[in-house]
Every structure is written in C-alpha cells, then in structure tokens.
Residue frames relative to the residue before (quaternion, step in Angstrom):
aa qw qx qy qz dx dy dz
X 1.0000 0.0000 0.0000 0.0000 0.00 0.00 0.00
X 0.6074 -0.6146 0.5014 0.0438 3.36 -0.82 0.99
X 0.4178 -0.6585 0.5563 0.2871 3.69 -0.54 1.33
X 0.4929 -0.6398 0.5659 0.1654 3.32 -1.23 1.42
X 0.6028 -0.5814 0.4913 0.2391 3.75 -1.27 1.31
X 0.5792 0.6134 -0.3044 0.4423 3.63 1.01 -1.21
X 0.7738 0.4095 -0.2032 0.4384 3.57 0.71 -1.54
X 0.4373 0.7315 -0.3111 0.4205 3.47 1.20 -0.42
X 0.8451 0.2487 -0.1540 0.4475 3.18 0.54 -1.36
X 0.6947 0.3734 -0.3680 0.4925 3.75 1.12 0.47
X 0.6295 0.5416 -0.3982 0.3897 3.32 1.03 0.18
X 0.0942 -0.8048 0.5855 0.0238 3.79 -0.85 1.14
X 0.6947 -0.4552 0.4457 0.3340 3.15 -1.43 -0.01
X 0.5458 -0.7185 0.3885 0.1869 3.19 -0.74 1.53
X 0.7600 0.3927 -0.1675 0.4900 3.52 1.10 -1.29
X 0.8139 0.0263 -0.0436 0.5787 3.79 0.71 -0.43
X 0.4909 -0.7899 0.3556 0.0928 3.39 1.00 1.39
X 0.3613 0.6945 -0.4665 0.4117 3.55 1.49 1.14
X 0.7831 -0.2402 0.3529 0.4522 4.05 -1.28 -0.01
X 0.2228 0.7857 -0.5426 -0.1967 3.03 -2.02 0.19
X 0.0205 0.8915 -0.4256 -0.1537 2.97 -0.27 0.22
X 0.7923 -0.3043 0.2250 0.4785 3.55 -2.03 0.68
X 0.5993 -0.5174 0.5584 0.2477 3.31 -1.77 0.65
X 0.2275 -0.6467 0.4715 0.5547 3.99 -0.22 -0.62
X 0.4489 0.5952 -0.4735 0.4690 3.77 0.77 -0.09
X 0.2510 -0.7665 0.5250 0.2716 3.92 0.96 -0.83
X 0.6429 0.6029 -0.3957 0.2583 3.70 0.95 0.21
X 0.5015 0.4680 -0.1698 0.7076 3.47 2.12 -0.23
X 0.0271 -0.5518 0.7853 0.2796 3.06 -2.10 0.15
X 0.2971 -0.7550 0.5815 0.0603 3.40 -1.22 0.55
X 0.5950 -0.5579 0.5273 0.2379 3.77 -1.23 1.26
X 0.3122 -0.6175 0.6265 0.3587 3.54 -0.78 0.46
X 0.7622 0.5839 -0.1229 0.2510 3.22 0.76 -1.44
X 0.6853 0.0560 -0.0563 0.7239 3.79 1.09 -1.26
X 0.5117 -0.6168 0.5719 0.1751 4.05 0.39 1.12
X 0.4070 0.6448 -0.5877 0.2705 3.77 0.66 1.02
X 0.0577 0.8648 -0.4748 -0.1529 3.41 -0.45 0.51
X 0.3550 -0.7072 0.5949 0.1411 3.48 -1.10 1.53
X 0.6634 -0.5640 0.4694 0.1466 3.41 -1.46 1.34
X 0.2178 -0.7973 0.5522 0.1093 3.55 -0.95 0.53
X 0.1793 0.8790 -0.4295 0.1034 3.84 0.46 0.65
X 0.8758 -0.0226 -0.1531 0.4572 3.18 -0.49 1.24
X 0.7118 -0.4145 0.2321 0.5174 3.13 1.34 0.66
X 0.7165 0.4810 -0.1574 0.4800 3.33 1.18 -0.26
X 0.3450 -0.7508 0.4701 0.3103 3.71 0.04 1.44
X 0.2544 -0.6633 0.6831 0.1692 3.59 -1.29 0.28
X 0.0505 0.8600 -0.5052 -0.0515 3.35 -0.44 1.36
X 0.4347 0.7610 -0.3984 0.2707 3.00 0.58 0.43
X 0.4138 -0.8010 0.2913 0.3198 3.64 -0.42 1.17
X 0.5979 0.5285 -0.4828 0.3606 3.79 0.93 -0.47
X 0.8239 0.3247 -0.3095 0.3463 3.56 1.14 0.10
X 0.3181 0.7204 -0.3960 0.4723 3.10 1.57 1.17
X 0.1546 0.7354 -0.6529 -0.0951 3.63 -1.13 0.56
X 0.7057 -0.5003 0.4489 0.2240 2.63 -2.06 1.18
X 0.1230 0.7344 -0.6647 -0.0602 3.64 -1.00 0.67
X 0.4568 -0.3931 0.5240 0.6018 3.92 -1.51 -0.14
X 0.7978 -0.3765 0.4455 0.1528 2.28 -2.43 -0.34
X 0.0599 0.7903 -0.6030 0.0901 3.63 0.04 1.47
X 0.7742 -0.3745 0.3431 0.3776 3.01 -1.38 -0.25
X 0.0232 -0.6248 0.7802 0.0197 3.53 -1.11 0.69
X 0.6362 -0.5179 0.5572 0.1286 2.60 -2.49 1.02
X 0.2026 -0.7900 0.5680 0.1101 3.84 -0.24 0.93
C-alpha cells in the first residue's frame, strides 16, 4: 500500500522541519531541503533521524 497523499502533506522533516516528498523508487521520503532520506518499511515511514541518510539531490516523485 502506498504512502497516503493526506500523510504527505503533514509530514516534515524531523531535523530542519522542511517538506518531503516520496523517493521515485517509493521506498524513502526525502527532505527537499537537507536531502535526508527516511526509510519506508512496512508501509510505515521511519522518521526518525539516526535512521536517515543524507543523499544529493535525485529525483523525487512529485
């Protein structure tokens, strides 16, 4: 199942409290802002930052 649109638009980056949005792979959400990206596992975002990693700027799913 697929990360509800709804949850998307209230969820922010834990560390600098900016957007995210869906990886295009769909297994991350990614910071627009510091390019952390938090794991998606079992349907269930993992926000938490000690399990977030910092990538550049790739594509994200809009």
């Amino acid at each position: 199942m697929p990360i509800d649109p709804k949850l998307l638009e209230i969820l922010a980056c834990p560390v600098c409290k900016t957007e995210i949005k869906l990886t295009a792979d769909e297994k991350g959400l990614k910071c627009v802002k510091c390019h952390r990206v938090y794991p998606i596992r079992d349907d269930i975002p993992v926000m938490l930052i000690d399990e977030a990693k910092i990538e550049p700027n790739r594509e994200t799913k809009d």
